[in-house]
C-alpha positions in Angstrom: 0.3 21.2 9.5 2.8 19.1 7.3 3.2 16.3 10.1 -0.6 17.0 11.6 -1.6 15.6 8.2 1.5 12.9 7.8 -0.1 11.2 11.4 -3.7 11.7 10.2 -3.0 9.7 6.7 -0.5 7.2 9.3 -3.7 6.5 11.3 -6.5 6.5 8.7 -4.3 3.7 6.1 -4.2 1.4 9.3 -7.5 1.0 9.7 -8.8 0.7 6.5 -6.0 -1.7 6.3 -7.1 -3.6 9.4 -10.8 -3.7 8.3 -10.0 -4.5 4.9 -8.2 -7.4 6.3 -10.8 -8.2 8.9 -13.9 -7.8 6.6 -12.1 -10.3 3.6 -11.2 -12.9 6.4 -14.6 -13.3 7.6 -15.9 -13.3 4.2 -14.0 -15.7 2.9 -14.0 -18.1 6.0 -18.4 -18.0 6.2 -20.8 -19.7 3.8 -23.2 -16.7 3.5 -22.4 -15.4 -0.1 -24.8 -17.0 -1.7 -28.6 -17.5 -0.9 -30.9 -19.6 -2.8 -34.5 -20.8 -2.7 -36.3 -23.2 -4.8 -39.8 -24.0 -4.8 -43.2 -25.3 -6.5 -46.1 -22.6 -6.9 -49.7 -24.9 -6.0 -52.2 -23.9 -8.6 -55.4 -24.5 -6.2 -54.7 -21.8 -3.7 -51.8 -20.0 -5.2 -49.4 -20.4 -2.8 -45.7 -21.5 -2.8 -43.8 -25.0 -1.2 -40.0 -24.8 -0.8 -38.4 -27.6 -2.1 -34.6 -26.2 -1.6 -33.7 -23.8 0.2 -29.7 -23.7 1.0 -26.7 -20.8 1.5 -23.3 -21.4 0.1 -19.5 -20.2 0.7 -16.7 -20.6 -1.0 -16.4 -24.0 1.4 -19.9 -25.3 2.1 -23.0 -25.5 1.5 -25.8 -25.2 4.0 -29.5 -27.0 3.3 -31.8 -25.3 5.5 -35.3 -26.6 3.6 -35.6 -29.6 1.7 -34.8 -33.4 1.9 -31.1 -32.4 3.1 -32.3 -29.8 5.7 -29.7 -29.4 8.3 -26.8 -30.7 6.4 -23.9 -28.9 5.7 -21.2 -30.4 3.0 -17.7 -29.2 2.0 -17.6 -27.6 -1.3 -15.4 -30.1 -3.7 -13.4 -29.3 -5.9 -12.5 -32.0 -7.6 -15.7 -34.4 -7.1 -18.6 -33.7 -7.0 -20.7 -33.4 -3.5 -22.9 -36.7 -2.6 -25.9 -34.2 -1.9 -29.6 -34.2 -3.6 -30.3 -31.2 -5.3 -34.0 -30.4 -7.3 -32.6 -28.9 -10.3 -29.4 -29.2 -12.6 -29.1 -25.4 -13.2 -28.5 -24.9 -9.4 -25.7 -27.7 -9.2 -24.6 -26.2 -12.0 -24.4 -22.8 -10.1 -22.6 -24.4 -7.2 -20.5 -25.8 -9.5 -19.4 -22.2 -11.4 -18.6 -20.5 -8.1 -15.9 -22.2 -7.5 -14.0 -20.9 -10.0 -13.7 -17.9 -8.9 -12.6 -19.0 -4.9 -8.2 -18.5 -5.7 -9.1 -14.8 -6.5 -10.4 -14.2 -2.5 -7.5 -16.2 -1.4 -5.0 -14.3 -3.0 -6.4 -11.2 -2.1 -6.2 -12.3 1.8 -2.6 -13.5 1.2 -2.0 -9.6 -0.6 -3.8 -7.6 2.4 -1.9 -9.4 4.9 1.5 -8.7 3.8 0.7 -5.3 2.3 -0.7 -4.6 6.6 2.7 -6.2 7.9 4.6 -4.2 6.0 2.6 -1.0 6.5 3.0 -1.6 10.2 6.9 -1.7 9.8 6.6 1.5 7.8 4.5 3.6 10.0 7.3 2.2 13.3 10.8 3.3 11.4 9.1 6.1 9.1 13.0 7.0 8.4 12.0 3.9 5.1 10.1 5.5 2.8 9.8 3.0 0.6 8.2 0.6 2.5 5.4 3.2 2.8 5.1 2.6 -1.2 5.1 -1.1 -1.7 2.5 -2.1 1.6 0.0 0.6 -0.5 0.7 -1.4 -3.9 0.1 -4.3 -2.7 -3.0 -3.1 -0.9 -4.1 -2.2 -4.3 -3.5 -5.7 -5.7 -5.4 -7.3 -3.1 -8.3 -4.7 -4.3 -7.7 -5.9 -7.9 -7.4 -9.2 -6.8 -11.3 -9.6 -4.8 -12.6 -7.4 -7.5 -12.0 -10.0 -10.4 -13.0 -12.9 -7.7 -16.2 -10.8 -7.3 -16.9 -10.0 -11.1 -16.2 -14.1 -12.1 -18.3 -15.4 -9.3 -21.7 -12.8 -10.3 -20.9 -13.5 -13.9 -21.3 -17.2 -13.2 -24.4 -17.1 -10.8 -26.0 -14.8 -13.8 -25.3 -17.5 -16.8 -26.9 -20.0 -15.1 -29.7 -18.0 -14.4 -30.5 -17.0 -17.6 -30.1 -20.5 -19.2 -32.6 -21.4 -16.6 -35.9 -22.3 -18.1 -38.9 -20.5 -17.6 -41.7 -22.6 -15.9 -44.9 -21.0 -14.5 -45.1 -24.0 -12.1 -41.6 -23.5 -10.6 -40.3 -20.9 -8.9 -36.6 -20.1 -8.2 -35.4 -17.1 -6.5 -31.4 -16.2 -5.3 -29.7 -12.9 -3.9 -26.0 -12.4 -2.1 -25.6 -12.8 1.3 -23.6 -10.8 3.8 -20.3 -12.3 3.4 -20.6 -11.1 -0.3 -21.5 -8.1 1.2 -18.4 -8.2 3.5 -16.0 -9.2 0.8 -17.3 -5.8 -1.6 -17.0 -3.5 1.3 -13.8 -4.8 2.2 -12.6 -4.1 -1.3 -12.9 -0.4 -1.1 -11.9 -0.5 2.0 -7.9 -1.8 0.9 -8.3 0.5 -2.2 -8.7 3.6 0.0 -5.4 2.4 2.5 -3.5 1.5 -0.9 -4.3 5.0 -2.2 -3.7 6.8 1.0 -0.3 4.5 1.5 0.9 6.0 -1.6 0.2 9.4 -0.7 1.9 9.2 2.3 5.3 7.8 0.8 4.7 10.9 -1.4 4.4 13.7 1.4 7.2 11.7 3.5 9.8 11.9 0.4 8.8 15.8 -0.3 9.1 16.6 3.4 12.7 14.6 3.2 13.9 16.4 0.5 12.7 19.9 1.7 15.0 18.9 4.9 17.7 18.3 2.9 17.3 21.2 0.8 17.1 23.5 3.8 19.9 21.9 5.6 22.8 23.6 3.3 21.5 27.1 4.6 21.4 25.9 8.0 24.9 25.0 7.9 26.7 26.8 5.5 29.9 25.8 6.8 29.1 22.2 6.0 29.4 23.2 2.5 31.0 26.7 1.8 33.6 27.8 1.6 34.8 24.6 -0.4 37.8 23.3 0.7 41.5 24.4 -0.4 42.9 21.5 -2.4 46.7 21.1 -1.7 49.3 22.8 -4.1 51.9 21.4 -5.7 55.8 22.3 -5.4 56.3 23.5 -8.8 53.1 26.3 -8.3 54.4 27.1 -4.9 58.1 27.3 -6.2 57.2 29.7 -8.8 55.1 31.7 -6.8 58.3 32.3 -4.1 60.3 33.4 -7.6 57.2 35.9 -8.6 57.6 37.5 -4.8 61.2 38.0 -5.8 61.6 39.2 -8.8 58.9 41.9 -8.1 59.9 42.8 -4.5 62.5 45.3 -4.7 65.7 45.2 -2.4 65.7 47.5 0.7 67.4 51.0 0.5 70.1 51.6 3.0 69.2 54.1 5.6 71.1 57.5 5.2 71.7 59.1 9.1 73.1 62.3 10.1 76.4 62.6 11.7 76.0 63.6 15.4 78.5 65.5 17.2 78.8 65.5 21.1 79.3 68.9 22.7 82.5 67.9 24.0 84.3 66.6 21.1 85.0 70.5 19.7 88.1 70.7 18.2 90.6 73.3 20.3 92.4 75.5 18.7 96.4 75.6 19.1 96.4 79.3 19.4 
């Protein structure tokens, strides 16, 4: 049961390990986290005429209605984009997210090695350790998309509530699926750091129950302990012990034995 449920944590950490590190790559290679629409509401028959509509990455942005419709521009970091946008609030949006971009990027960086070196783990399983530190670093790069994940909503939601309110406007935004990809893949690398862990525990029980048993297996490993080498002077008084105690050997008293034909004959 012990090593049924060693291979069934083995398998189950490397794939949630693998599709963490899957779902976080796509996510942070594709421009679909965020998806914003901008418009003007016509008074005469109620309806509604997109002005802006684009998607954005942590890379690009996309214009798919609009004056730039069709064009896609690299996000920059240090300059701003020569793009045309209706509003300041959502430049300033595009301009927010980017703060939070490092914190996927170390995350991918953390996954990767924390898969590598589960990999090496789970082919020599005789390293314990190794077992340990590919599930702590899973959990970093956990911690890691989380805070890139709270700083880029927290963002998007400041400048949406310092937008102002204008009946004749309308403005509407929600997450697209590589958001989606980059929060699933976050639970996805806590679960393998958590099972990673667990298995380093059962491996290093299991390792020390072997051990344990091993001095009952072989008791002649380890009992009885060896005879350490006397010294002369113990051994020399131990041969003058033996002497003084032993007593010395009684002569043997025998009967004098007379042949039949040694009989004295007398003169007479």
């Amino acid at each position: 049961m012990s090593s049924c449920s060693s291979r069934a944590l083995t398998i189950l950490s490397t794939v949630f390990g693998a599709c963490g590190l899957l779902l976080v790559g796509v996510a942070v290679s594709t421009d679909y986290w965020l998806i914003m629409v901008e418009g003007v509401i016509l008074q005469q028959n109620q309806s509604m005429e997109v002005k802006m509509a684009l998607h954005s990455g942590l890379w690009r942005v996309c214009f798919v209605a609009g004056s730039e419709n069709g064009k896609c521009v690299a996000s920059e970091y240090f300059t701003e984009p020569d793009i045309e946008i209706t509003t300041e609030n959502t430049a300033n949006i595009l301009k927010m997210v980017r703060t939070a971009t490092p914190f996927p990027m170390v995350s991918l960086l953390f996954v990767f090695t924390a898969f590598v070196i589960s990999n090496i783990g789970h082919i020599r399983p005789q390293r314990t350790i190794l077992a340990f530190v590919s599930g702590i670093f899973f959990i970093l790069s956990g911690l890691s998309l989380v805070v890139g994940l709270v700083l880029y909503i927290s963002s998007i939601n400041d400048e949406v509530m310092n937008r102002p309110r204008e009946p004749e406007q309308f403005f509407n935004y929600h997450y697209g699926w590589s958001f989606a990809f980059a929060a699933s893949s976050f639970l996805l690398k806590e679960g393998a750091g958590v099972m990673s862990v667990y298995l380093f525990m059962k491996r290093y029980a299991e390792e020390e129950i072997s051990d344990y048993s091993g001095q009952f297996l072989h008791p002649e490993s380890s009992w009885p302990p060896p005879k350490r080498p006397r010294s002369a002077s113990s051994a020399s008084s131990d041969v003058s012990i033996q002497l003084t105690q032993t007593p010395p050997p009684k002569p043997s008293l025998q009967p004098l034995q007379t042949s039949p034909c040694s009989v004295s004959s007398s003169p007479y």
